[in-house]
C-alpha positions, 0 to 999 in steps of 0.5 A: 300492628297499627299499635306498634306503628304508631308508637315507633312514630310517638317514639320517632317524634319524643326523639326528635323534640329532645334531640332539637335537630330539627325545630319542633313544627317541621318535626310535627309535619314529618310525623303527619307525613310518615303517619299518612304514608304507613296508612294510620290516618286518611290524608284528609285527617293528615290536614286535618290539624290546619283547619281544627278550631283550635288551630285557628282560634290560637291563630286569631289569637296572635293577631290580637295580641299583635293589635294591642301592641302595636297601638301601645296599649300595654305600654301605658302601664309604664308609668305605673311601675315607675311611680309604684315599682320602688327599690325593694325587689319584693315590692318590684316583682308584686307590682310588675306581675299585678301589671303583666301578669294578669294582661296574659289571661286576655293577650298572647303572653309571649307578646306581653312579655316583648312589650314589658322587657325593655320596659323592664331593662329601662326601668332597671336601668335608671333604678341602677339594679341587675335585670336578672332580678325581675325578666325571669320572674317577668316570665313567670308571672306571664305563664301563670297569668296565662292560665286564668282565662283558656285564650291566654294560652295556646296549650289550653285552646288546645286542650279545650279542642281536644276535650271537644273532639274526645267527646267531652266538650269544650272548656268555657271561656272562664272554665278555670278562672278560680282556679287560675287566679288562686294559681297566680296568686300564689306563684306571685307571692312566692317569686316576689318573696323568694326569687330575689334570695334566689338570684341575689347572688347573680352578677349584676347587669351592666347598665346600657352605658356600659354595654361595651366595656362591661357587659360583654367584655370586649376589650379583648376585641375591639382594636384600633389599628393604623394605615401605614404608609406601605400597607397594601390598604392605601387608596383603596375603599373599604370594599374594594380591599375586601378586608371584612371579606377575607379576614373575620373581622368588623370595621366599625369606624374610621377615623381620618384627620381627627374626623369619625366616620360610621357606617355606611363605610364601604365607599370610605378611601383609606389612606396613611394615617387613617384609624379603623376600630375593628372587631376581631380576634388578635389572630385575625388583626396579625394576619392583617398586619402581616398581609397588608401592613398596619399597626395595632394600637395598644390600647383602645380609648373607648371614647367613640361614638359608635360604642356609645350605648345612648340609644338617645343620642343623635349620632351612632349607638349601640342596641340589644336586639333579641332574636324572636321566636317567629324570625326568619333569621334563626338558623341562617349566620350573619354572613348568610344573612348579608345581616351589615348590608341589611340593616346598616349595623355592625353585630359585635357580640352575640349572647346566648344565656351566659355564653358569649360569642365575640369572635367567627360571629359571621360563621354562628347560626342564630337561635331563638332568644340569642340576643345581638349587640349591634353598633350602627347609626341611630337612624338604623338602630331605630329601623330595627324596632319596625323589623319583624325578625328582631326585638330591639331591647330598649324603649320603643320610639313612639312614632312606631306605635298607633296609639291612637288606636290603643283604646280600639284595640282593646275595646275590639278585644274586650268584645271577643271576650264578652261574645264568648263569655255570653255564649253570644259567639263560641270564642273560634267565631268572635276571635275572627270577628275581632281580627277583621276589626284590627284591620277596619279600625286600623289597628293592624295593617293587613301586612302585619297580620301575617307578621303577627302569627307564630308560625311554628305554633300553627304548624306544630299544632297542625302536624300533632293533632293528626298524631293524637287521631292516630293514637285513638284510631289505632288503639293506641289511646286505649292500650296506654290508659289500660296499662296505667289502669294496671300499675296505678289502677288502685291509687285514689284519686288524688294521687292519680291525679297527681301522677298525671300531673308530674308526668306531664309537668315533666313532659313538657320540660323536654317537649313542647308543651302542645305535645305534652298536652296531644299525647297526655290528655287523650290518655288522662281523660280514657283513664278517668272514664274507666275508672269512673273518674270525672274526665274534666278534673285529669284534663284540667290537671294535664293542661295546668301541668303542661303550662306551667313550665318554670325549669328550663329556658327551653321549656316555654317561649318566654322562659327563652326570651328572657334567657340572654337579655338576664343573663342567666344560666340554665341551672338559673331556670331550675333553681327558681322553678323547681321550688315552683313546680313542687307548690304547683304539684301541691296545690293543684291537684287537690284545688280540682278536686274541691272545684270541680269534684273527682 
């Protein structure tokens, strides 16, 4: 019975990842819950997750990388690529995954690729070449250099905890260096030699400064329209005529006697003759032509300071802002979020992969990787930059960074390393050291800490080791790893290990990666023993599988991140990392097997 109950609960939760209707880590805590509640785990277990080594050591690991990128220690690479980088796209993405890639065997790849992407986008823009070419191999290059060290990742701290608790022990801090670094190697030279035939035929991106016009098209929402001297909008303020309340559109600027006025707006007198450039729909404008009497100009001169996409500039401008992966702002819209009155800018547009939103953007919940245009002053557009919610996609003003500190930064992670690599301090110890560090040398400040970790990481891990306890103690484990020792009991190894593999890579398309990894390696390692297998080889295959996730923006955070920035569409993500996948798939089960024996 416990069987059955435990796999309606693995079922309940595969379910719920594939549906998204709830993000992944409260699924992970409804699972720990239901699993306490049908008497499968003890409560203690149930929590068990929040202080497994693994959890914390991922937990360490944020706030290191935030450390490093807030003392603008990866932005010294910049001038690197700009003098190295060239015009051909082969030579572009070699020397941009020699500088990131291999950063992300030390530092969190989802903070490396924040630091590079409006490196990237500036980049591209003064060499005057679409961005799609290189965010998307940017991420690539990422989640390979992830997988040269076991702290670049959060799936492999995972897998190591887990190769702990099976009884296996954990993995080194360079357990699969070689074979991480053969891995990167190759996947670099395919992406710098394909990946641009590949996405040749993508439209190419606009460049910042013509983010209005071109870039999100919309012409067809901005207007101009003019008080007239019986509309119902003469002597009032702006809020007091509760035009941005009622109607959904945006008031971006005024004009009046020939004088611009931005925002702040809302205590501007409106009077005849005054022009308002708004964002709306046509169908909104009419209802304020009818309710309140003004004209719509015809045509809209786009020569205002507001939509001037000099992010330089000393008046008004217009940003990118990314939606990050640990925003408190995901799932709420900007009418819920107060977002004008919050950060004194106007949203335009909202981008998500290919899929542009430009009208009713008050009523659109945002997401993970939906990428804002905003227009606002540049004092508000360079207060952004300090927000834990947004990534603003452009240069980083320098007064927002320590880079005094840069070289304590990493000289404090580069000791966490060496006290791991020495077995001086396991690696969960030196990882806490080194955040102590961060906050004495003042790297971070303590507030920053708390910004610095993906909680959702931390809950989702969590919730799902109780389930991967769950699976072992009822038995669950065993039976799967019974029933796949039947169907692919006489496969040889190589082929057995290539199996897992597959599975896995496929798994981790739909799922979390972390999930994958919970549910795949418990089995692939009972599998190995009783086959007399080596355990290591198949849980080193379900840990690379699990990681290397290149087919769908979905799939892993940075594949998200880049999604809306480039420009792509999800058949983008399938055409370059499928091809990917398959060399993966070729190569790495036999390399295990001349490295670490079958």
């Amino acid at each position: 019975m416990s069987i059955f109950l435990t796999l309606t609960v693995v079922i309940f939760a595969l379910i719920c990842f594939v549906g998204e209707w709830l993000p992944t880590d409260i699924v992970a805590i409804i699972v720990s819950v239901l699993l306490t509640l049908l008497g499968l785990i003890t409560p203690e277990e149930s929590i068990s997750g929040f202080s497994n080594s693994a959890t914390i050591t991922v937990l360490a690991m944020f706030i290191l990388s935030a450390g490093i990128s807030r003392t603008g220690a990866i932005q010294t690479l910049e001038h690197f690529l700009l003098k190295w980088g060239g015009k051909h796209p082969t030579k572009q993405i070699f020397i941009l995954g020699l500088l990131a890639g291999p950063i992300t065997a030390l530092v969190n790849n989802t903070a490396v690729v924040a630091v590079f992407l409006p490196i990237v986008e500036n980049w591209c823009s003064r060499q005057r070449i679409p961005v799609s070419l290189l965010l998307l191999p940017l991420s690539y290059v990422t989640i390979l250099g992830g997988m040269i060290t076991i702290v670049g990742t959060s799936t492999s701290v995972l897998a190591s905890g887990l190769s702990d608790s099976l009884g296996y022990g954990s993995f080194g801090l360079f357990q699969f260096t070689f074979l991480g670094l053969i891995t990167f190697s190759i996947g670099l030279i395919y992406l710098a030699i394909v990946a641009p035939q590949l996405l040749k035929n993508k439209v190419n991106q606009c460049s910042h400064d013509d983010l209005v016009t071109c870039g999100y098209a919309l012409k067809d929402y901005i207007s101009e329209i003019i008080i007239t001297p019986g509309s119902q909008l003469v002597g009032q303020t702006l809020n007091s005529s509760r035009l941005q309340r009622q109607f959904d559109v945006d008031v971006i600027e005024i004009i009046d006697n020939g004088v611009h006025f931005s925002q702040p707006l809302g205590d501007k007198k409106l009077r005849v003759g005054c022009i308002l450039l708004v964002r709306g729909g046509r169908e909104d404008l009419l209802q304020i032509k009818n309710q309140k009497g003004i004209e719509i100009l015809a045509d809209v001169k786009f020569n205002y300071p507001s939509l001037k996409a000099d992010f330089n500039s000393e008046e008004e401008g217009v940003a990118e802002v990314l939606i990050t992966s640990n925003s408190n702002l995901i799932g709420s819209t900007l009418k819920e979020l107060r977002f004008r009155q919050r950060y004194n800018v106007t949203v335009l547009a909202i981008r998500r992969g290919q899929e542009l939103s430009r009208n009713r953007l008050g009523k659109t919940p945002l997401r993970f990787g939906d990428v804002l245009l905003v227009s606002g002053p540049q004092q508000s557009l360079i207060g952004l930059q300090t927000s834990r919610n947004l990534l603003v996609v452009m240069q980083r003003d320098i007064e927002t960074l320590r880079h005094s500190k840069a070289g304590t930064a990493i000289a404090i992670c580069l000791t966490v390393v060496l006290l791991a690599a020495f077995k001086l301090l396991t690696i969960l110890v030196s990882s806490l050291i080194g955040v102590i560090l961060m906050v004495l040398t003042g790297c971070l400040k303590p507030k920053e800490i708390y910004e610095a970790v993906r909680w959702d990481i931390i809950f989702l891990l969590a919730g799902l080791i109780p389930l991967g306890i769950a699976m072992s103690n009822s038995g669950t484990t065993q039976l799967l790893a019974e029933n796949i020792i039947k169907l692919a009991g006489q496969l040889p190894g190589y082929w057995l290990l290539t199996f897992f593999f597959v599975i896995t890579a496929c798994m981790t398309e739909i799922l979390s990666n972390n999930a994958a990894v919970i549910l795949l390696l418990p089995i692939a390692a009972k599998v190995a023993e009783s086959l007399s297998f080596n355990p290591l080889a198949f849980m080193l295959a379900v840990t690379f599988a699990a990681s290397y996730s290149f087919m769908t923006p979905i799939g892993y955070q940075t594949n998200t991140m880049v999604y809306s920035p480039g420009g792509y569409r999800f058949l983008d993500f399938f055409r370059v990392g499928a091809p990917l996948t398959i060399i993966m798939t070729l190569i790495i089960p036999p390399l295990i097997i001349i490295l670490y024996g079958i």
